[in-house]
DSSP file (Angstrom, degrees, kcal/mol; ACC not computed):
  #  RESIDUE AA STRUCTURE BP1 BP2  ACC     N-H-->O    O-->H-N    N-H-->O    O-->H-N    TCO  KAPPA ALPHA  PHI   PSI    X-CA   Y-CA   Z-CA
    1    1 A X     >        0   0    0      0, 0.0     4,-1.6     0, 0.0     5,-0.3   0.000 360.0 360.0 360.0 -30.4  -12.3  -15.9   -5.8
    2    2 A X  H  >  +     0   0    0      1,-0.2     4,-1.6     2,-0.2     5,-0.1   0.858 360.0  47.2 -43.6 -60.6   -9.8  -18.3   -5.0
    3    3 A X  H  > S+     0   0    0      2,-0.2     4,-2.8     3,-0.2     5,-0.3   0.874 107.6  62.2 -65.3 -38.3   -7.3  -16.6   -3.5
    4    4 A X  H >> S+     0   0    0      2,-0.2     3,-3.8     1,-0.2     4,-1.5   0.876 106.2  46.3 -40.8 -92.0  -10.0  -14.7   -1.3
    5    5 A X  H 3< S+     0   0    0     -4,-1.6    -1,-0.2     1,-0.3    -2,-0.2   0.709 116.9  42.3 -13.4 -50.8  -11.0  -18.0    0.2
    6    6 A X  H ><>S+     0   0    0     -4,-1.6     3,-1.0     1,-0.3     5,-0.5   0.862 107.2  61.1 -80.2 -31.1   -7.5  -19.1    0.9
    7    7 A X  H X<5S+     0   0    0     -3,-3.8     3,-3.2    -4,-2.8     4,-0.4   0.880 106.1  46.5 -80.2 -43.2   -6.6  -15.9    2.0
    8    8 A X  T 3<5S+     0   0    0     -4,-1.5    -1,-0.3     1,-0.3    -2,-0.2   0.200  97.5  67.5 -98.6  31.5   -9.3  -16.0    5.0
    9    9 A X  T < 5S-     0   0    0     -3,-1.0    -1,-0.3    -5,-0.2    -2,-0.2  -0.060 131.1 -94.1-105.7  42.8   -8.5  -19.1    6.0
   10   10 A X  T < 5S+     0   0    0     -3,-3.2     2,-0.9     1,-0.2    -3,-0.2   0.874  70.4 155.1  97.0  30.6   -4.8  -17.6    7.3
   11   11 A X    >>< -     0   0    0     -5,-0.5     4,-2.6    -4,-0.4     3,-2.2  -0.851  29.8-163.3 -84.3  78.6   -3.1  -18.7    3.6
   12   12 A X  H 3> S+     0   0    0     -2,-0.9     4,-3.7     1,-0.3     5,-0.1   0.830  75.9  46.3 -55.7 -41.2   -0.6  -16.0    4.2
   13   13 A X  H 34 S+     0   0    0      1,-0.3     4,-0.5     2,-0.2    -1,-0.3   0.386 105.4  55.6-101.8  20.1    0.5  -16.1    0.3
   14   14 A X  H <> S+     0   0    0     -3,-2.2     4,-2.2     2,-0.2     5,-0.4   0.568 106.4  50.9-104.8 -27.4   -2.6  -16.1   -0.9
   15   15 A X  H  X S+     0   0    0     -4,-2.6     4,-1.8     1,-0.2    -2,-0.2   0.976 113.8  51.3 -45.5 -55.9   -3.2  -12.8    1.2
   16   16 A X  H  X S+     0   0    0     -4,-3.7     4,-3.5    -5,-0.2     5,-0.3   0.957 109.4  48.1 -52.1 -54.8   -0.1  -11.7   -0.4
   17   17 A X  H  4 S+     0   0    0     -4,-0.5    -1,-0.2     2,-0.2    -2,-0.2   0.736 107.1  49.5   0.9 -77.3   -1.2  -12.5   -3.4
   18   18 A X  H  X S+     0   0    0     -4,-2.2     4,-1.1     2,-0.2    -1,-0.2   0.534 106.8  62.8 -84.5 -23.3   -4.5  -10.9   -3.4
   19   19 A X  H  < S+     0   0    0     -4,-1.8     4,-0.5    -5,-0.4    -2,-0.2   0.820 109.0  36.0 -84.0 -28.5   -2.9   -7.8   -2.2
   20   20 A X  T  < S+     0   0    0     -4,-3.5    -1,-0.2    -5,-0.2    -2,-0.2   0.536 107.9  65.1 -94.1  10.1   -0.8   -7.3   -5.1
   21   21 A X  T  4 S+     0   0    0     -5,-0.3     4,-0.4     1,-0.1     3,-0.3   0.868 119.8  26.4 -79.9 -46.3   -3.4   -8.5   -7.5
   22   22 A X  S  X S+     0   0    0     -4,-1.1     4,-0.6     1,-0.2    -2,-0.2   0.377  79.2 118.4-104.0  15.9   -5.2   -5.6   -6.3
   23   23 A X  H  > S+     0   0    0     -4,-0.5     4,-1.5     1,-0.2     5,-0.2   0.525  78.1  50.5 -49.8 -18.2   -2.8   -2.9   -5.2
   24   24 A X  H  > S+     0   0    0     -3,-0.3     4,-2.6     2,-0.2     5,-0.5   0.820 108.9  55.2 -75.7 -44.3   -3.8    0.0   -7.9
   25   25 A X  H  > S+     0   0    0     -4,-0.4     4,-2.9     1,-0.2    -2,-0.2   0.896 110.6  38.4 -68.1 -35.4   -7.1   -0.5   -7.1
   26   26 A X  H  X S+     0   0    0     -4,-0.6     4,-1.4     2,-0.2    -1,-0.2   0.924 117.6  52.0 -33.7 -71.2   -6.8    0.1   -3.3
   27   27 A X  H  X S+     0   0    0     -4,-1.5     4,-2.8     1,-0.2     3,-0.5   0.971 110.2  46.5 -59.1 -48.4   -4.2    3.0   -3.8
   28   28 A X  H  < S+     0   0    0     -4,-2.6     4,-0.4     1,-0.3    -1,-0.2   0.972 111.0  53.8 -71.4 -52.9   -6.2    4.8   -6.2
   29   29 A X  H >X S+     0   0    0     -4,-2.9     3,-0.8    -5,-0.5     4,-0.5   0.745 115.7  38.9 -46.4 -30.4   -9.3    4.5   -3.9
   30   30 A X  H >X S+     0   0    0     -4,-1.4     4,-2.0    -3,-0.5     3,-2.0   0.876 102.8  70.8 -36.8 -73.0   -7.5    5.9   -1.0
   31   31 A X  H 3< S+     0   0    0     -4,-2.8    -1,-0.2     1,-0.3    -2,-0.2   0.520  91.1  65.8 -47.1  -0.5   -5.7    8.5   -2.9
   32   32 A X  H <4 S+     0   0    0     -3,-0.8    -1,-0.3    -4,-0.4    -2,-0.2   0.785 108.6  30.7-107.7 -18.7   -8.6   10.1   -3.3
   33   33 A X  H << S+     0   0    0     -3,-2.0     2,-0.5    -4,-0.5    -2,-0.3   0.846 119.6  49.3 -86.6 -21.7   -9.2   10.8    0.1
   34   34 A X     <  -     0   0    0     -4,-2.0    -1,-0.2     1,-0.1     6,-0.0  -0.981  61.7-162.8-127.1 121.1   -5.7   11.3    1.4
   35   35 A X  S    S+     0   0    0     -2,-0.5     2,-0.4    -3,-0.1    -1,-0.1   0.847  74.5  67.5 -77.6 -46.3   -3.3   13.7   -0.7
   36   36 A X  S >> S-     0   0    0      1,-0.2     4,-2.8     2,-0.0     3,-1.9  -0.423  73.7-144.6 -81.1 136.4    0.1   12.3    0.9
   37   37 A X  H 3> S+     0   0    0     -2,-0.4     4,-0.9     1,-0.2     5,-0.2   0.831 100.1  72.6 -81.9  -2.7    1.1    8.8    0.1
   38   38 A X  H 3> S+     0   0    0      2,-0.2     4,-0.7     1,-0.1    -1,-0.2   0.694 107.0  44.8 -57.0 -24.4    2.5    8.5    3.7
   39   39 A X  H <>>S+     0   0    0     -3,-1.9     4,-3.3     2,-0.2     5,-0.5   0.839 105.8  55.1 -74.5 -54.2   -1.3    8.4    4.3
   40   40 A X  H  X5S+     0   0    0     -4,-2.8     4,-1.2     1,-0.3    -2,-0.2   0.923 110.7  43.5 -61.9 -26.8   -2.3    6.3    1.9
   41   41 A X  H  X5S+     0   0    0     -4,-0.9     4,-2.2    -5,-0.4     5,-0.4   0.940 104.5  62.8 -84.5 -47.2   -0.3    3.6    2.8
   42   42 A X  H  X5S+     0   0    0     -4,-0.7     4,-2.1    -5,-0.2     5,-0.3   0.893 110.7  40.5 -49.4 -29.1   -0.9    4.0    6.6
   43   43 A X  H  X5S+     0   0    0     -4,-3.3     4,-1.5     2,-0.2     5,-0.2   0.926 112.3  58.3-108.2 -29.2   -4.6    3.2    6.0
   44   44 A X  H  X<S+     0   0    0     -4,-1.2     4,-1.2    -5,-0.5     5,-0.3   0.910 107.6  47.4   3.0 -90.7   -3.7    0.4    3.4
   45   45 A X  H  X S+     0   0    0     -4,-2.2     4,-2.8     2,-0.2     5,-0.3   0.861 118.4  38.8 -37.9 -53.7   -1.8   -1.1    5.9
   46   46 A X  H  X S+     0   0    0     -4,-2.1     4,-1.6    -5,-0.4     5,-0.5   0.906 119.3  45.0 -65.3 -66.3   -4.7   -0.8    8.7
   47   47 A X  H  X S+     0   0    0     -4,-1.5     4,-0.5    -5,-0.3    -1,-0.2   0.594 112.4  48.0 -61.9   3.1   -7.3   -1.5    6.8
   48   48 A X  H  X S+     0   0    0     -4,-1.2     4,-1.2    -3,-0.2    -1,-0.2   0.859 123.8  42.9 -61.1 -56.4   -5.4   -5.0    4.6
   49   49 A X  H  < S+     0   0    0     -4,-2.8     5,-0.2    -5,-0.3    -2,-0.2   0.578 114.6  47.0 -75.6  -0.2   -4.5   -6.1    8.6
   50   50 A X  H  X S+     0   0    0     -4,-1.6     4,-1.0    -5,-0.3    -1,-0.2   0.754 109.5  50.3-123.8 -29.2   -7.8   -5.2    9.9
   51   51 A X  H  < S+     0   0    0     -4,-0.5    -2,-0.2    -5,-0.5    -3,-0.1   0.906 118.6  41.0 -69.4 -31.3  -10.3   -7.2    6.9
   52   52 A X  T  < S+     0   0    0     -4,-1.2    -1,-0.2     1,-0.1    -2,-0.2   0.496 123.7  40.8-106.0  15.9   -8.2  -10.7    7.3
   53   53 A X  T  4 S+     0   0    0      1,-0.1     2,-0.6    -4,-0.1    -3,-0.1   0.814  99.7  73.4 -97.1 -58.9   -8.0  -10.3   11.5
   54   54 A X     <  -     0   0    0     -4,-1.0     4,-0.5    -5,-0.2    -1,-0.1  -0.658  64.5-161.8 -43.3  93.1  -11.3   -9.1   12.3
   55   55 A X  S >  S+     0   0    0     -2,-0.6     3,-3.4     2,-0.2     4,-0.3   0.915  94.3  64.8 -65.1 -42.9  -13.7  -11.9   12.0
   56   56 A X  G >  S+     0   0    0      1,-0.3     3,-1.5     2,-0.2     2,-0.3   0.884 112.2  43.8 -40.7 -88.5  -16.8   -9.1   11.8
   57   57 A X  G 3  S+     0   0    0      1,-0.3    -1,-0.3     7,-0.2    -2,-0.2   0.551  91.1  82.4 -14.7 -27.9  -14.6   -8.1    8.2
   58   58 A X  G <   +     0   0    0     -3,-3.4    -1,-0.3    -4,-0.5    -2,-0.2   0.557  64.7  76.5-103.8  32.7  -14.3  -11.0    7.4
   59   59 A X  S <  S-     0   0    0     -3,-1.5    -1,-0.2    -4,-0.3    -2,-0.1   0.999  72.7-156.8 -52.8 -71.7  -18.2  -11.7    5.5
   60   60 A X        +     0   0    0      1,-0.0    -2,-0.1     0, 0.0    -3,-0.1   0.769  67.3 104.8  89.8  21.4  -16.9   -9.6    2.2
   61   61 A X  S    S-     0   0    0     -4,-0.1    -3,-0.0     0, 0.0    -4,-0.0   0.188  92.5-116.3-138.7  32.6  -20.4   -9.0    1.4
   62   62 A X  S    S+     0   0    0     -5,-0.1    -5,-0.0     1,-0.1     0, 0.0   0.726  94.2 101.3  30.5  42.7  -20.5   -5.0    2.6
   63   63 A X  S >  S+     0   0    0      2,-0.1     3,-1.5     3,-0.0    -1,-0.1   0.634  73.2  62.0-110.8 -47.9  -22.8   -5.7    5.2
   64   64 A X  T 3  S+     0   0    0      1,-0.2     3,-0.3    -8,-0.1    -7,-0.2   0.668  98.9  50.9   0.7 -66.6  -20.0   -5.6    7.5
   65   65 A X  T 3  S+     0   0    0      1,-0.2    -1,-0.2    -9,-0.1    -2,-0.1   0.360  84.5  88.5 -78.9  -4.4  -19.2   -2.4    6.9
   66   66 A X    <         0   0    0     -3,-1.5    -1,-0.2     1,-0.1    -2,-0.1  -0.317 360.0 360.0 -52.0  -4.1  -22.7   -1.1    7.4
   67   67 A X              0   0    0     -3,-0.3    -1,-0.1     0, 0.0    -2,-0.1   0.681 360.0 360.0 -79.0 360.0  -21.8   -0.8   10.9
């Protein structure tokens, strides 16, 4: 929970962090919608940059996403 916090206030290595704490868990959600891993990484990438940039994203409480 820690590294969340710190990661949205602009904690760059706690971003990092939190992104390799939880890199399986991402790719395997993903992989199941996108068969190439040139995909799966492309929306990784947007959606990683798009949760800590996007202030709407940046609740966490999947109301957000609701849109």
């Amino acid at each position: 929970m820690k590294l969340l916090q710190e990661a949205k206030k602009s904690n760059k290595q706690a971003y990092i962090d939190l992104v390799n704490k939880y890199n399986h868990i991402f790719y395997k959600a993903a992989r199941i919608y996108f068969s190439s891993d040139k995909d799966v990484y492309t929306v990784l990438e947007h959606a990683l940059s798009k949760a800590f940039r996007d202030p709407c994203y940046q609740r966490f409480d999947g109301s957000a996403y609701a849109r």
